[in-house]
C-alpha positions in Angstrom: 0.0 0.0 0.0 0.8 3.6 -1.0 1.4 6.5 1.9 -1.6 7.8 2.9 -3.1 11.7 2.3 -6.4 13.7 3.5 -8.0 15.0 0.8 -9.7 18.9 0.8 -12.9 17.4 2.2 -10.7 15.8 4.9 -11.4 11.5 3.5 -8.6 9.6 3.7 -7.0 9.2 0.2 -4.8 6.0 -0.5 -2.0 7.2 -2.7 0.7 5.1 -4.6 -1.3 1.8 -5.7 -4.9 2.0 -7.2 -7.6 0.6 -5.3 -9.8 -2.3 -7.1 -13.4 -1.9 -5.5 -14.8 -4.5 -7.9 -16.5 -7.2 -5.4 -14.9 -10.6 -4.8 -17.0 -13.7 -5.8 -15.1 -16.0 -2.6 -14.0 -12.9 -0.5 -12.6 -15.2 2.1 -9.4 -15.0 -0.2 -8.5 -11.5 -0.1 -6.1 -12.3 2.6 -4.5 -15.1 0.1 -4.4 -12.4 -2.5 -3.0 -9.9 -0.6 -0.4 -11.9 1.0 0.7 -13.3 -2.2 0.3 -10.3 -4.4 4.1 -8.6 -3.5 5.7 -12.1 -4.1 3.9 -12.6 -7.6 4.6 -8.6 -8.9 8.4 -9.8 -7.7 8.0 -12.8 -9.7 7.4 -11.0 -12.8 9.4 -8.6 -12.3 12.4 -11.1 -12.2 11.9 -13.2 -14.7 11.1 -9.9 -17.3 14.7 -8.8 -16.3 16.6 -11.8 -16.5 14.5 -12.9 -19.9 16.9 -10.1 -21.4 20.2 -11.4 -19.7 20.9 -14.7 -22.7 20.3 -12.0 -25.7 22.8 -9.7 -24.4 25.1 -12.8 -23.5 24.8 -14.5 -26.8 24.7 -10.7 -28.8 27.7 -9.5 -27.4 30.0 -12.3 -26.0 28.7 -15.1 -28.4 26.9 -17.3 -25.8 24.7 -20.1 -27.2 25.6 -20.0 -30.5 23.4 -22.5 -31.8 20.2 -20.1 -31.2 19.8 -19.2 -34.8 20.8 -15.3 -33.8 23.2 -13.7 -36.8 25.3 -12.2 -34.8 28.0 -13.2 -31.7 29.7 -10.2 -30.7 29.0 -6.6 -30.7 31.0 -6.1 -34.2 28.6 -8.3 -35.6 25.6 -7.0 -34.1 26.1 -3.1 -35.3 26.4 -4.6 -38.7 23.5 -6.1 -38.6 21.9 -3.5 -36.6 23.7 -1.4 -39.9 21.9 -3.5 -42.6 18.9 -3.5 -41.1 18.4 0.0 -41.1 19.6 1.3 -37.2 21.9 3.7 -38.0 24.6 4.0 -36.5 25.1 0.2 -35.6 28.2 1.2 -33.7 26.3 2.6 -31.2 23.0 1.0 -31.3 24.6 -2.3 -30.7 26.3 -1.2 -27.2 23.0 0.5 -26.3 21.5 -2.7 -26.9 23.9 -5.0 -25.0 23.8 -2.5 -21.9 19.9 -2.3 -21.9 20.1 -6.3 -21.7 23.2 -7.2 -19.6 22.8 -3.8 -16.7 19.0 -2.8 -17.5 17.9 -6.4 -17.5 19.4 -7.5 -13.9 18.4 -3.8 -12.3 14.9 -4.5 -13.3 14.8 -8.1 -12.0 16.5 -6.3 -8.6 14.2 -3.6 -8.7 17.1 -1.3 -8.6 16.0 2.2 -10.3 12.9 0.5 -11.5 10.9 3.5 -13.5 13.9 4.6 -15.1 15.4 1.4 -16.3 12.0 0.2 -17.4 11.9 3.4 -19.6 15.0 2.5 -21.5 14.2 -1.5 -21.3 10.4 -0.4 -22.5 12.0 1.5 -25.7 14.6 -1.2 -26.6 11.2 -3.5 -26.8 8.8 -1.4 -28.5 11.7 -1.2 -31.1 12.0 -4.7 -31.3 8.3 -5.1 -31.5 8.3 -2.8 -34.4 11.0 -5.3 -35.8 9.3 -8.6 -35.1 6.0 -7.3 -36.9 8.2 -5.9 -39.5 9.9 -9.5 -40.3 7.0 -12.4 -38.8 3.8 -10.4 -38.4 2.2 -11.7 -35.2 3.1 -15.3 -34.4 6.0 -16.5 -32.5 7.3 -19.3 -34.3 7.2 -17.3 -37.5 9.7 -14.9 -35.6 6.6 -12.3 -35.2 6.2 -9.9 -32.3 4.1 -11.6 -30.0 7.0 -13.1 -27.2 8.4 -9.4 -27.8 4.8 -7.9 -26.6 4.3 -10.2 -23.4 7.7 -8.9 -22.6 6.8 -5.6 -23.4 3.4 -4.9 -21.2 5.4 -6.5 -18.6 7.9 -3.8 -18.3 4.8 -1.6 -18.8 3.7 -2.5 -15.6 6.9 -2.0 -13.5 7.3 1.6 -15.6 3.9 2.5 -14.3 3.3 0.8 -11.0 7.2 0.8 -9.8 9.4 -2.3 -8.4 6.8 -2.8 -5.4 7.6 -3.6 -1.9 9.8 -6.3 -3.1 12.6 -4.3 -4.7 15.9 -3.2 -3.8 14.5 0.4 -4.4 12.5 -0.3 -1.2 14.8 -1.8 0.4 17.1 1.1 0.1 15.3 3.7 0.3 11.7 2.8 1.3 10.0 4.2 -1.7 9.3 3.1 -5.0 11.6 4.7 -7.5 
């Protein structure tokens, strides 16, 4: 739960975490969802940063090389990254491998949540833009849609912060 605020006509305000009023069909479980609701946002929010840790492994140091990916360091990747029409490569492809191998574990810490799910939320939209461009929609036609689960995930850790569950609480006891 958010910090707490009076409003002008003096009611209690919950700030920080929107309130669902929407009735429960088994209300007996609100203390089950409550109790597990920090654990599961810090579920998600681990594996969506550490889903990004193999690409930048295997883009910039040539990790799992058998993965089908073109390119297995970062010379190959701005070429790439060149011929495919993000120009300048040179840079792109460090942007990339830093977004994945700093942005990604941050994220799955909860380390400067907002702001690394900014740059992590960029990097996907980009590549969303890509997969549609080269598959369309489906997955196993290399299309977008692995890309966009990925994507509203970091959504919802740009919005709603690392939760209670994050280094950024831990350190500071706020949500960054």
């Amino acid at each position: 739960m958010g910090p707490r605020f009076r409003g002008d006509d003096g009611k209690e305000l919950l700030v920080g975490r929107m309130v669902d009023s929407t009735p429960l069909i088994f209300p007996q479980f609100v203390p089950i969802y409550q109790a597990l609701f920090p654990w599961a946002e810090a579920l998600l929010r681990v594996v969506a940063g550490l889903a990004l840790v193999p690409h930048g492994l295997r883009n910039t140091f040539g990790m799992f090389p058998s993965t089908g990916v073109q390119s297995h360091n970062l010379t190959e990747l701005a070429r790439q990254l060149d011929r495919d029409g993000y120009r300048p490569g040179k840079f792109w492809a460090p942007a990339i491998s830093i977004t994945q191998l700093v942005g990604g574990p941050m994220l799955a810490l909860g380390l400067f949540t907002r702001p690394v799910a900014g740059a992590i939320l960029i990097f996907l939209v980009v590549s969303n833009y890509e997969r549609w461009r080269v598959g369309g929609y489906f997955w196993n036609k290399t299309g977008l849609e692995y890309t966009l689960m990925w994507t509203v995930a970091v959504l919802y850790f740009l919005v709603h912060g690392g939760g209670t569950i994050s280094v950024d609480h831990l350190l500071i006891g706020r949500e960054f």
